[in-house]
C-alpha positions in Angstrom: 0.0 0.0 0.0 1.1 3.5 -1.4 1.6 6.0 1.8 -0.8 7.9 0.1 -3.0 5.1 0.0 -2.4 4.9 4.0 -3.3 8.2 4.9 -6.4 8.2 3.0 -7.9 4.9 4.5 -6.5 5.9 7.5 -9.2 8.7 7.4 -12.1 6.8 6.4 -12.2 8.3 2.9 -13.1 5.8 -0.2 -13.8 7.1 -3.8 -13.1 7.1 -6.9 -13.5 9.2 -9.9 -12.1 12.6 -8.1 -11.3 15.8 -10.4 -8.0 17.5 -9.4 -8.6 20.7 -11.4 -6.0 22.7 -10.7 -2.3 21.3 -10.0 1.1 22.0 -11.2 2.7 18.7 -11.8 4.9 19.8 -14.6 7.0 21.5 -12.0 10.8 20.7 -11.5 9.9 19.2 -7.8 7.9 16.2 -9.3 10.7 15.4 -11.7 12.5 12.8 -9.8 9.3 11.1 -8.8 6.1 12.2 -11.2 5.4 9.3 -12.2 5.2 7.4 -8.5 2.9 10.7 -7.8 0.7 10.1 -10.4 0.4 6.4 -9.7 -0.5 7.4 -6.3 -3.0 9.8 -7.6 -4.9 7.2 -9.2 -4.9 4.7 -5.7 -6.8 7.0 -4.5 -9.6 7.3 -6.6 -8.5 10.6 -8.6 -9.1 9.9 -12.1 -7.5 13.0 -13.6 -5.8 16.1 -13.1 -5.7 19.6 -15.1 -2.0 21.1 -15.3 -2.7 24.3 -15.2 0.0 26.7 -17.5 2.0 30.0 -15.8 3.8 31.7 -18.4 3.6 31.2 -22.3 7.8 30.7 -22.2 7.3 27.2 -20.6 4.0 26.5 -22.3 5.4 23.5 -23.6 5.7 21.9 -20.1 2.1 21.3 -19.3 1.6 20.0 -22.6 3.7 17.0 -22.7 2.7 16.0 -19.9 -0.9 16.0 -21.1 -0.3 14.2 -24.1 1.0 11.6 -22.3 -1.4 10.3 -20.5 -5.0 10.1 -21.4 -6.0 11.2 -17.8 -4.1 14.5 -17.7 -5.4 17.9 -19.5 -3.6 21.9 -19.4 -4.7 25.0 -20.0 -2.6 27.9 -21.4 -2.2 31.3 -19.9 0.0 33.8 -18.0 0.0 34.0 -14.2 0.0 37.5 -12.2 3.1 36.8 -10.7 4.8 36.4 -13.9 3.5 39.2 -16.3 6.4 41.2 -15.9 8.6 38.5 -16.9 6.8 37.4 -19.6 7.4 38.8 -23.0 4.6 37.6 -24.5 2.5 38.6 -21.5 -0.6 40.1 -23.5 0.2 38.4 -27.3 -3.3 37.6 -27.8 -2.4 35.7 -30.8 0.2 33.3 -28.9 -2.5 32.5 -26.4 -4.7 31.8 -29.2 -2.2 29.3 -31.3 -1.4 27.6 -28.0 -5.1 27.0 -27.1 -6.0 25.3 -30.1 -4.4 21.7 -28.8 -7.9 19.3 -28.3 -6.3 19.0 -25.1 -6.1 22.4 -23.8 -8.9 23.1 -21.7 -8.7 26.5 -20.5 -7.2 29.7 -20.9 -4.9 30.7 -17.5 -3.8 31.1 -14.7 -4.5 34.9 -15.4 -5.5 37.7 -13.2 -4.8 40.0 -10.2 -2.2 39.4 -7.4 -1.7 42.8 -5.3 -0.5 40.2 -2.4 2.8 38.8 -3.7 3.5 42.3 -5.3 5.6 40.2 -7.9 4.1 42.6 -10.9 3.1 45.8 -12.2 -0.5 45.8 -11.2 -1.4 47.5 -15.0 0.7 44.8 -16.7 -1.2 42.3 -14.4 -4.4 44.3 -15.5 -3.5 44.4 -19.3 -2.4 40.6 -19.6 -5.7 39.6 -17.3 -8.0 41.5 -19.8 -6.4 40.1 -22.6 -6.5 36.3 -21.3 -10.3 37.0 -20.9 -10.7 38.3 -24.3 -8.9 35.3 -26.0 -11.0 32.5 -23.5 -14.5 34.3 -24.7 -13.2 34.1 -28.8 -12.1 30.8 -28.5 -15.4 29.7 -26.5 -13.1 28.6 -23.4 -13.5 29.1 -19.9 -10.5 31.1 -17.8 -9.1 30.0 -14.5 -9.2 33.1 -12.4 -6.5 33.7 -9.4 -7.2 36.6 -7.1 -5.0 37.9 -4.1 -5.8 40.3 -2.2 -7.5 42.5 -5.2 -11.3 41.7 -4.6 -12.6 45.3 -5.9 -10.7 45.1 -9.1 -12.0 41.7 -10.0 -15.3 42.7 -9.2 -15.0 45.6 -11.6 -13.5 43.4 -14.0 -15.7 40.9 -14.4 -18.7 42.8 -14.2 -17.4 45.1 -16.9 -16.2 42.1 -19.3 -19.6 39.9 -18.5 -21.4 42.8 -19.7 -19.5 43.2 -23.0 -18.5 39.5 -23.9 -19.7 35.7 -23.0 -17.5 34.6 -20.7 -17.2 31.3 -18.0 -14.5 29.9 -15.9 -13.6 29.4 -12.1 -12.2 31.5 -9.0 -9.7 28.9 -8.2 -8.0 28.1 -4.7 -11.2 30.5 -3.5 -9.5 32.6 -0.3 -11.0 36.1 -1.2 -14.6 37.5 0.5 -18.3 37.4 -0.2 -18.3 39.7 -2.5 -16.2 38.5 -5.0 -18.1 35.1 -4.2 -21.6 36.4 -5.0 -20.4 38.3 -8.6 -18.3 35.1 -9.8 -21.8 33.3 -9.0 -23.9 35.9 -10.6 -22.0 35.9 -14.0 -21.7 31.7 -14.1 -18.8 31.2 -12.7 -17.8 28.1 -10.5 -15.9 28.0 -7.0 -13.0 25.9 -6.6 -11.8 25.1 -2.8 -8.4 24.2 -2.0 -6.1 22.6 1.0 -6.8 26.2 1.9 -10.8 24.9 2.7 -9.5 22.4 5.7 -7.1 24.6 8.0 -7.7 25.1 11.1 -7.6 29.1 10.6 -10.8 28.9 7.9 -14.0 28.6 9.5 -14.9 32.0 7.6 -14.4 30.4 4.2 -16.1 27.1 5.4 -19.5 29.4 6.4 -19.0 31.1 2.6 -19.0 27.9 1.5 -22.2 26.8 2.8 -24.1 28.8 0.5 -22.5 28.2 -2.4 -24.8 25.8 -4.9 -23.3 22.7 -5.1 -23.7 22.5 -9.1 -20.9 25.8 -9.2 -18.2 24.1 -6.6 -14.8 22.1 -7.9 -11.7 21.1 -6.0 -8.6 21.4 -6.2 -4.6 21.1 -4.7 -3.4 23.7 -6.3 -0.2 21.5 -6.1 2.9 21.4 -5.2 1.1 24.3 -2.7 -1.2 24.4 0.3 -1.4 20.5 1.5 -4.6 19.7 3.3 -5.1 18.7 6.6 -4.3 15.9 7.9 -1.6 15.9 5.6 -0.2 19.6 5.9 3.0 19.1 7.0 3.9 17.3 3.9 5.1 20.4 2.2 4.7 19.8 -1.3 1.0 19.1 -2.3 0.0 16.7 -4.7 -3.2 15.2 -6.2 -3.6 12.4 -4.5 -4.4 14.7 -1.4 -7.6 16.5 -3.1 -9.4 14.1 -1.1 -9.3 16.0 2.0 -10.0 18.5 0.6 -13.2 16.9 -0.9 -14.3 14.7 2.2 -13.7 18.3 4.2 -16.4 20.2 1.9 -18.8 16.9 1.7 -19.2 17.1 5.6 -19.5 20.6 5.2 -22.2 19.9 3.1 -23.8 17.4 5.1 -23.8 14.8 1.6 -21.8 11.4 1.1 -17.9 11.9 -0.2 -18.8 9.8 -3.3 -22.1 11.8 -4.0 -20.0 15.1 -4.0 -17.2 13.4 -6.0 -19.7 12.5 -8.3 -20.8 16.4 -8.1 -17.6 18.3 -8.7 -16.3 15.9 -11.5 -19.4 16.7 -13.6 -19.4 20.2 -12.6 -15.7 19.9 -13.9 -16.1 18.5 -17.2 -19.0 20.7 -17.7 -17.2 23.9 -17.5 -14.1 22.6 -19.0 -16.1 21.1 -22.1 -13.1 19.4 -24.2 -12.5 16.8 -21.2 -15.9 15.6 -22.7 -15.9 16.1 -26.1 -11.9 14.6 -26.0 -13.1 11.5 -24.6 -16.3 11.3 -26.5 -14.4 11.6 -29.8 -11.8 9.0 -28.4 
């Protein structure tokens, strides 16, 4: 038995058919041991994973890995953090090339990080509008990250929901009700991370009460944020998303499987080419 196998029996949890969507696994601290991680993934009942892309210089990364394995997918984007070292940061056209791959699901991880203070909040601004623009032409949805920059996003999305169709997901959701309630108003879906099960998060567990259970995903967000009981491994990986899940099914008062079964469809309906991929296949 896998020691991730351990832990999770060791806390009751037994599923299968789990949706990691959003991890990092093309990431030089997987490389001595990916593919042990991703066997371990799949003990546990987590039947695939979204790579998510960070800068359109390493695009490649995520790719490979997706189209070598039939249970792996990517998106394509530029994070927050990295706009300023990013050449490419708003070449709409790039994004578009890169996103035509059948197994690119998603445009991002774009938006606004005023915590990290990495980047030029305009350049942030500029490359965010821009990803948005390219996931509404290409009819794909856009993984969202926001820190610390609730008011922004809020005007941001309003303003762009109003002027083009757009879908996608606040992912590793850690920002406040308001930002919550718009992302909801305009379609958009709720992804909980590690961050869901810390000890310090009973505010974001009450947000998440009221959040409909057909707009809610999960997520590592790996190699970050491990959930409890497994936080003090320090680098996250998929095979822990079911903490995460069994953490927001009791929240939700429904059976682990039942909310598996939930979030994977909610998954593969907003990021449409997992199903149209495997119904072509």
């Amino acid at each position: 038995m896998t020691v991730a196998n351990q832990l999770v029996n060791d806390n009751g949890i037994n599923v299968k058919g789990v949706i990691d969507s959003h991890a990092h696994i093309d990431f030089p601290v997987y490389a001595d041991d990916r593919e042990a991680m991703l066997a371990r993934m799949n003990d546990v009942g987590v039947s695939d994973v979204i790579c998510i892309g960070t800068t359109l210089m390493h695009a490649d990364s995520p790719r490979r890995l997706a189209e070598s394995a039939d249970n792996i997918w990517f998106t394509v984007g530029v994070h927050p953090n990295h706009a300023d070292e990013e050449e490419r940061y708003d070449d709409a056209d790039a994004m578009r090339e890169l996103a035509h791959h059948k197994r690119c699901v998603a445009i991002g991880e774009a938006g606004l990080d005023y915590f990290h203070n990495k980047a030029d909040p305009m350049r942030q601004r500029r490359s965010f509008l821009t990803q948005l623009e390219v996931a509404s032409d290409l009819g794909l949805p856009i993984v969202i990250h926001s820190r610390d920059a609730d008011d922004d996003m809020i005007e941001i999305l309003h303003n762009t929901a109003q002027n083009m169709p757009i879908t996608g997901v606040m992912h590793c959701f850690s920002s406040g009700a308001k930002l919550a309630e718009k992302a909801l108003e305009i379609g958009f879906y709720i992804s909980l991370s590690g961050i869901l099960t810390f000890k310090t998060s009973d505010w974001l567990r009450d947000l998440v009460k009221d959040v409909p259970l057909d707009r809610l995903l999960v997520e590592t967000d790996a190699p970050y944020l491990s959930p409890e009981p497994v936080r003090k491994i320090k680098r996250n990986e998929p095979s822990h998303v079911v903490h995460t899940l069994a953490c927001l099914a009791e929240i939700k008062d429904i059976a682990v499987q039942e909310l598996a079964d939930i979030t994977a469809n909610n998954t593969r309906q907003l990021f449409h080419r997992m199903r149209d991929v495997g119904a072509a296949a």
